[in-house]
Every structure is written in structure tokens, then in C-alpha cells.
N, C-alpha and C positions, 0 to 999 in steps of 0.2 A: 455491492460487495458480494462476493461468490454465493458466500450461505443463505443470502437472499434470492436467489434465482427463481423467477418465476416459471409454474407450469409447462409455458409455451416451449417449444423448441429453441434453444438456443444455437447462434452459428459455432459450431466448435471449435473454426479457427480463434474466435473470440478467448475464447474459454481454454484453451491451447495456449494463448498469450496469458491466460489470468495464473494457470501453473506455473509457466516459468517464471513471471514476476514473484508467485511465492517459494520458488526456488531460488531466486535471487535472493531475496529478505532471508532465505535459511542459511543460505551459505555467508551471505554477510554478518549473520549475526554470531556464525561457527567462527570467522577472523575476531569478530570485537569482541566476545566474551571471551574467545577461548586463548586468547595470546593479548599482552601488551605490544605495545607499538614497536618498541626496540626488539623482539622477540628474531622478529624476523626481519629487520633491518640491514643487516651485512651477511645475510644466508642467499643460499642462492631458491630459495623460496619465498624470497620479496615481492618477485615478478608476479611468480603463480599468484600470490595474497590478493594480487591488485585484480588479476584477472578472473579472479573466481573469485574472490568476496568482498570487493569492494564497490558492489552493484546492486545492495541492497536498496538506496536511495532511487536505482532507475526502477526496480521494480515496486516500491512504493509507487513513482511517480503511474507507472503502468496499472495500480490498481485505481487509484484515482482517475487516470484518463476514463477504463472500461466503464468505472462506476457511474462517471458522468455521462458520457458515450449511453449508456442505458436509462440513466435518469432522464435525460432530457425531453423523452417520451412519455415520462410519467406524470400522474400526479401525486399530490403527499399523502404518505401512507403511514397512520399509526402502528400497526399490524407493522410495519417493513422496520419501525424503529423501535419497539417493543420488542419485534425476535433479534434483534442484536443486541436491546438490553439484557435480554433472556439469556443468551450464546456469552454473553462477558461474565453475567452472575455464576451459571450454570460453570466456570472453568474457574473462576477464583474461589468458589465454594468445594464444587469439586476436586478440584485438588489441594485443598487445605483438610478437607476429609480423609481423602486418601493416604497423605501424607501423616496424618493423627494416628487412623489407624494403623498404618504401618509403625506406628511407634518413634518418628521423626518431624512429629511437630515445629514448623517453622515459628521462628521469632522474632521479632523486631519489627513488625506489619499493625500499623495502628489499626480498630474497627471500622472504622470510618472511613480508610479504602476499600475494605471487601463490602460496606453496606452501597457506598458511591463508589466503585471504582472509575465510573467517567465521567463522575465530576472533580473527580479527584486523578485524575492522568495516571488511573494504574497502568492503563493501556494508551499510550499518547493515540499510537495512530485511529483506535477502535472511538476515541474521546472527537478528535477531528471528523470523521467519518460521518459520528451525530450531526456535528454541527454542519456539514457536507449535505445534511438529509434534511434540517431545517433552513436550510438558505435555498436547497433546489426549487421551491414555488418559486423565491419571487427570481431567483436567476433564471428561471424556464421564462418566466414572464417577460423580462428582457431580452433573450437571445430570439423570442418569438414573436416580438414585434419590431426589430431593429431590422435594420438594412443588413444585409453582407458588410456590404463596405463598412458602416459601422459598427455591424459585428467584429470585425478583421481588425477598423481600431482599437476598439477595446483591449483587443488580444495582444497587438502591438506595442500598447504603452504599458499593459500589466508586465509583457517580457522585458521593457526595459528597463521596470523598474526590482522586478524581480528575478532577473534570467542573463541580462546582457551585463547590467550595471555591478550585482555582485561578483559574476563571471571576470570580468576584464579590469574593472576598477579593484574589486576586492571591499566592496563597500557593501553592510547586508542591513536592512532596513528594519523597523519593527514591527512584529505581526510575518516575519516572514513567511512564516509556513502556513497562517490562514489566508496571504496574500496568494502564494503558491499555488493553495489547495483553487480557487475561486475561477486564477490563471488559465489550470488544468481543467476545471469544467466547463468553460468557456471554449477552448481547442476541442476539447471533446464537440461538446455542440458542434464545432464549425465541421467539422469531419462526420458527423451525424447528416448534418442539412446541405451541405454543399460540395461535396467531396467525393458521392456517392457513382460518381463516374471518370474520376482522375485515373491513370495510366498506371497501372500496378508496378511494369518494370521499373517505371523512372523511380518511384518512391522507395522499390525495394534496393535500387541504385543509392539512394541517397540515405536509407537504414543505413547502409555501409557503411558509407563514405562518413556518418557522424559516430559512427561505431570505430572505423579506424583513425577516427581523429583522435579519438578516446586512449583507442589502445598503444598509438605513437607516442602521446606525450606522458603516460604511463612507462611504457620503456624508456624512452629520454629518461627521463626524472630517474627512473632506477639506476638506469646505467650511472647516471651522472654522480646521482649522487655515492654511489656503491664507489666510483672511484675516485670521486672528493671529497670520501667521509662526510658529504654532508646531508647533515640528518633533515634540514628544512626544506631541502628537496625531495628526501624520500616523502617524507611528509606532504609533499603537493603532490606525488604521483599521481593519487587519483582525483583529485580537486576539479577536474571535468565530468567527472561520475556523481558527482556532489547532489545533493537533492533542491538546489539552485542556479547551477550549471545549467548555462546556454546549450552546450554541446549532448548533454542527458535529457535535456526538455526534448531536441530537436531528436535526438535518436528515438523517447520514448513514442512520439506523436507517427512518427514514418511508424514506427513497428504495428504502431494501434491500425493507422493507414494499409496497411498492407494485408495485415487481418482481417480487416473490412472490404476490402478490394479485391482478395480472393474467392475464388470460388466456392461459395456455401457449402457446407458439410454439417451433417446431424450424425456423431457420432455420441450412441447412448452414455458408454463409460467413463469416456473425455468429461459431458457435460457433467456427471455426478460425481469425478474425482476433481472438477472445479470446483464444484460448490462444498464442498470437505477444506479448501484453502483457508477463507478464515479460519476454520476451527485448530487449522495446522497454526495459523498464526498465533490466536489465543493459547495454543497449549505450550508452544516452544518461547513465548516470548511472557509467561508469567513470571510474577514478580520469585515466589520459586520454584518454578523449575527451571531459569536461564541461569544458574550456578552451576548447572550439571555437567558445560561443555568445560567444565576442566575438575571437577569432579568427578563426574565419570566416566568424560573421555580420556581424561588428561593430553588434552589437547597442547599442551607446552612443552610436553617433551618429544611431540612432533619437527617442531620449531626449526631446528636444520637437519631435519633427517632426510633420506629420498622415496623415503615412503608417505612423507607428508599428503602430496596429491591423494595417494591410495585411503589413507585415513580419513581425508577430509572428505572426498565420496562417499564413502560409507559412511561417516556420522553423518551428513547430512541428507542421504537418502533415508538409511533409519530413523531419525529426527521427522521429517516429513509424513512418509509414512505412517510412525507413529501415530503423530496427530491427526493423518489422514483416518486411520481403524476408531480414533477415539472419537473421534467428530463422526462418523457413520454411526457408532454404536449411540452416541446422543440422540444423533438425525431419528433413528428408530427405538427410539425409548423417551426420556423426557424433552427430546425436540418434539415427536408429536404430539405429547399431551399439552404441550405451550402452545402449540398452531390450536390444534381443537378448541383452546383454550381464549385463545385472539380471536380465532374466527368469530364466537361466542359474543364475547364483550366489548372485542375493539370496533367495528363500526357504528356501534350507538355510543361509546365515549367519543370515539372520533366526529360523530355528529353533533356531539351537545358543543363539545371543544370550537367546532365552526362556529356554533352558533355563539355561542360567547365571543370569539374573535370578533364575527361583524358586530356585534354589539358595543365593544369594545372602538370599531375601527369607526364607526358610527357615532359615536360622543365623541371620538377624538376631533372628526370632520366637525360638527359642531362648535367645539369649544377651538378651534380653528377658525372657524367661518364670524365667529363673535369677536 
């Protein structure tokens, strides 16, 4: 995750992809909150909706490839999942503060998600990411002793049952999105360990080519439906952008592909307006402050204007932004006293915690072997 980024130099094209996928998540979640469905159903800014905010799902799927793309190299870090528990506490306390003081106290939010909010899905994606960072040991373990070739199956059958089979049948399993999440770090790997010399033009041919598959049957569906009043097509316009879609896996993995395949770049600002991305995500996607896109924007009486695009650029630049200045002033105030803070404590808990584990894994082996 962005706000994780280690010391080292990162490749900026990397980190180039990790922005636009949380430009996707901002603009997507400017269409969901800020309009209902029918809003923009028979306006002639159906199209735009689809094409600019209905791609929140690929840039999820894009933060998940980077994450694992970079985990696979690593190994488990308490310190990496304590500053995320830090970065979730520090935005749902934070701004339940701010919001008191300003004299607008939110209501209706039980205690028990601001003390757990990931175990409690205050933050679905932020909650999955955890469990992304306690499965990378033993997923590095596997991806690091299998063959390609069995590598390559693994990736095969999880896309068929998570990528091909909801795509085409319309059939969605359960555990989807832990299935998803697993899918994705696995491709990551394979693009990590074996990929490192594939042909950049062909893949950046083939971003395309699943990118205008996207935005064909996006049109189709509009048009169609825009002139057969019917609403269950507008509704599947973007159903290939979907965050199970066959067509949004293969676009997401060519993008991550092409970023890796390009030629290395170490641009300072890039790398530190990436790692500011989660905190843009924590802050626009909190429980309140995601009421604002039509409280404060009033983004629904955009709905069939032709200044819609104009408006939707601008809040969702601001929006970003935003949270990008609020997430730096953290980074330099109570983000560093949290680091100093891990530095300190977490590699001797992280040590006692191993040691407990083999202990643990060691009677298990025992009372197995009996």
C-alpha cells in the first residue's frame, strides 16, 4: 500500500500507476455517492459516468496487483501492519475530532467501530489489505517454491473461478473478493518473477485492446439502452469494469505489466505524492466524510447539465488533493512519532510473536504426529 513505501527508491512508473488507480477510486466513488442510479440514466452524461467513474473497481484491482507486485519480495512485517493500523485509527479519530470541534458532531456510528474499525469493515478495502499482509508469508512461500508452470495453474483456475465464470455465466461465488484479493497476488508474483523481460509494445497493445473492449460495450449498453428505455442495460454498461470482470483483471495486469517494463524512472515527487494515496483514500472514503459529495458538492444537480464533466474534475481533483495535504501533514506530525514509535517496540514484539508461532506450530506438529 502506497503509505507503506519503503526508503529505497521506488520505480515511478510504479508509483504513476498507484495514483491513477486512486484517481479511479475518487472518481468512482464521486458517481456512487454523489448521484443515484436513475440520476443519470436517460441524460446525455450516462456515457461520461461510465467512463470516468465507473472504474473504481480497476483501480482497486491496480492497488492490489502493486501491493503484491512488492510484497512478494518481502517478508512479514509488524511495523508494515501496525503503521496501517496507525493511518486508519489516526483518520477515524481524527476526523470525528475535528468534526466535534467544528460543532457538527456525527451520529449514528457505534464505539466499537472507531476502537476496531478493521475488524469491524469501517474501511472494507483498508480491512482486506490486513488480511493481504497476514496471508503474504505463506503465499511468498508458495509462489517461491512452485514451478512457472504451476505457478500459471494456480492463476488459471483462480481466474476461472473468480474472473471468467462470474464474467460470462454471471455466476459469483462466495468469499469473492478474498478469492479476488489471493487471484491478484498471485499475477502479481508471476509478473514479478517471470515477466521481467516480455516485450513492452505487445502488452501496452493489449492494455488497449482490453481497455476498448471495456469502453465498446459501455457504449453499446448506453446507446441501447438510452433508445429502448431499458434500464437493465444501462445497468450492465459497465459490468466489464466490475471488480470480477475478466476484461478489468486483464486490463488491470497489462497496465501493472507495462509499468514494469518500462524504462526505470526515480522521480522524487511522483514517489511522495504516491505514498500520500492511501491517506487520500482514508480520508474521502470515511464513514463521515463520504456524505459531502452531495452535501457539499451537490453533485445531483449536476445530473444532466453540460457542465457535469467540468464539475466532476474539480471535485474530484480537490477531493484528492485534499486528502493528499492532510495525509502529508500526518506523514510529518503524528506519522512520525508512530514510526519512532514502531521502530522502538515492534521488532522485539515481532520477535517474541515468532517465537510463540513456532511454538505454537511445534505442538501442533506433535499432536499430529501422535
Amino acid at each position: 500500500m502506497s503509505g507503506l513505501a519503503e526508503k529505497s527508491q521506488r520505480n515511478s512508473n510504479i508509483e504513476l500507476l498507484r495514483i491513477f488507480s486512486m484517481l479511479c477510486i475518487v472518481a468512482y466513488h464521486y458517481f456512487m455517492y454523489g448521484f443515484y442510479s436513475e440520476d443519470l440514466f436517460y441524460t446525455g452524461n450516462k456515457f461520461l459516468s461510465d467512463i470516468l467513474g465507473d472504474y473504481g473497481q480497476i483501480g482497486v484491482n491496480l492497488y492490489l496487483l502493486i501491493s503484491g507486485y512488492f510484497l512478494t519480495e518481502q517478508r512479514f512485517s509488524l511495523k508494515r501492519l501496525l503503521t496501517v493500523a496507525g493511518q486508519v485509527w489516526f483518520y477515524c479519530w481524527g476526523i470525528l475530532l475535528v468534526l466535534t470541534v467544528l460543532g457538527k458532531p456525527p451520529a449514528g456510528l457505534e464505539l466499537k467501530y472507531l476502537l476496531f474499525p478493521l475488524t469491524m469493515s469501517h474501511y472494507w478495502f483498508a480491512s482486506y489489505y490486513v488480511v493481504l499482509l497476514l496471508l503474504a508469508p505463506a503465499l511468498n512461500f508458495f509462489v517461491h517454491r512452485v514451478t512457472q508452470r504451476q505457478h500459471l495453474a494456480a492463476i488459471l483456475v483462480m481466474m476461472l473461478i473468480y474472473s471468467v465464470v462470474p464474467t460470462f455465466l454471471r455466476v459469483t461465488f462466495q468469499y469473492t473478493t478474498a478469492g479476488r484479493m489471493v487471484m491478484l497476488y498471485l499475477m502479481a508474483a508471476y509478473v514479478r518473477l517471470y515477466l521481467g523481460k516480455a516485450k513492452l509494445k505487445t502488452h501496452c497493445c493489449l492494455a488497449l485492446f482490453w481497455y476498448l473492449c471495456i469502453l465498446g460495450f459501455s457504449l453499446f449498453c448506453d446507446v441501447w439502452g438510452q433508445l429502448r428505455q431499458d434500464e437493465a442495460m444501462l445497468l450492465r454498461s459497465m459490468a466489464l469494469a466490475k471488480g470480477e470482470s475478466f476484461f478489468g483483471h486483464m486490463l488491470t495486469v497489462e497496465l501493472l505489466i507495462c509499468a514494469v517494463l518500462a524504462k526505470p524512472r526515480h522521480i522524487g515527487w511522483v514517489n511522495r505524492a504516491a505514498s500520500l494515496t492511501f491517506g487520500v483514500y482514508l480520508f474521502h472514503e470515511n464513514y463521515f466524510i463520504s456524505p459531502m459529495w452531495q452535501s457539499v458538492f451537490h453533485t445531483r444537480g449536476f445530473a444532466a447539465s453540460p457542465l457535469l464533466i467540468l464539475h466532476a474534475l474539480g471535485t474530484i481533483l480537490a477531493v484528492y488533493l485534499a486528502g493528499s495535504l492532510l495525509d502529508l501533514l500526518r506523514q510529518l506530525t503524528l506519522g512520525k512519532l508512530w514510526g519512532r514509535l514502531l521502530d522502538r517496540f515492534a521488532p522485539p514484539l515481532e520477535a517474541r510473536l515468532r517465537a510463540c508461532f513456532d511454538r505454537l506450530l511445534a505442538a501442533v506438529n506433535r499432536a499430529l504426529g501422535a
